[in-house]
N, C-alpha and C positions, 0 to 999 in steps of 0.2 A: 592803410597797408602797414605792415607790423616787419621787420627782418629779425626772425628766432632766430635762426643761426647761418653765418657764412665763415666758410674754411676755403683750404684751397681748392678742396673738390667741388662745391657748389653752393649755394644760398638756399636758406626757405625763408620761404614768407610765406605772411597769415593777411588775407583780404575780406574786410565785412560784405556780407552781401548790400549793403547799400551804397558801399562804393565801387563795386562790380560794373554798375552799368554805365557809371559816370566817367570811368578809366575805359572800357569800352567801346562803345560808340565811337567816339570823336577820332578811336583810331580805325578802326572798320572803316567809315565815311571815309577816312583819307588814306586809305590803305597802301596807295602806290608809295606814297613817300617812304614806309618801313620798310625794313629788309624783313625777308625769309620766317627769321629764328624772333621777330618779336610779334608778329603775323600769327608763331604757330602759338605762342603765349596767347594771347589773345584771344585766340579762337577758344583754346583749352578755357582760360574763364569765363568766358560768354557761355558754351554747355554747360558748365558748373553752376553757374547762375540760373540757368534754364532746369537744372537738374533739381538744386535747392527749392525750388516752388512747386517737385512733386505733382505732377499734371496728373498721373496716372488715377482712374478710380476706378476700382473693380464695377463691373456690371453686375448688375442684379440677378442672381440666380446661371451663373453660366455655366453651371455644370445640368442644370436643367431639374432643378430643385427649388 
């Protein structure tokens, strides 16, 4: 995890997808102990993660060609 920039309105950060799942999990598995607002973090980079590996493949011929 990388911190680009924090002001007083908010923070970015920059997360390689190999440390995605490792910061993930272990709080998902223990999810009651977080509050709310680090839950909805979370969640946002677990899809992200899911998103970066591009599942989609077009199907052969779907327009029927």
């Amino acid at each position: 995890m990388e911190v680009l920039a924090k002001d007083s309105s908010g923070i970015t950060l920059r997360f390689e997808k190999k440390d995605l799942g490792s910061l993930v999990e272990p709080i998902i598995k223990n999810a009651e102990q977080f509050g709310k607002e680090t839950l909805d973090l979370v969640y946002l980079l677990a899809e992200q993660d899911y998103r970066i590996d591009d599942h989609f493949r077009q199907p052969p011929h779907p327009f029927g060609q």
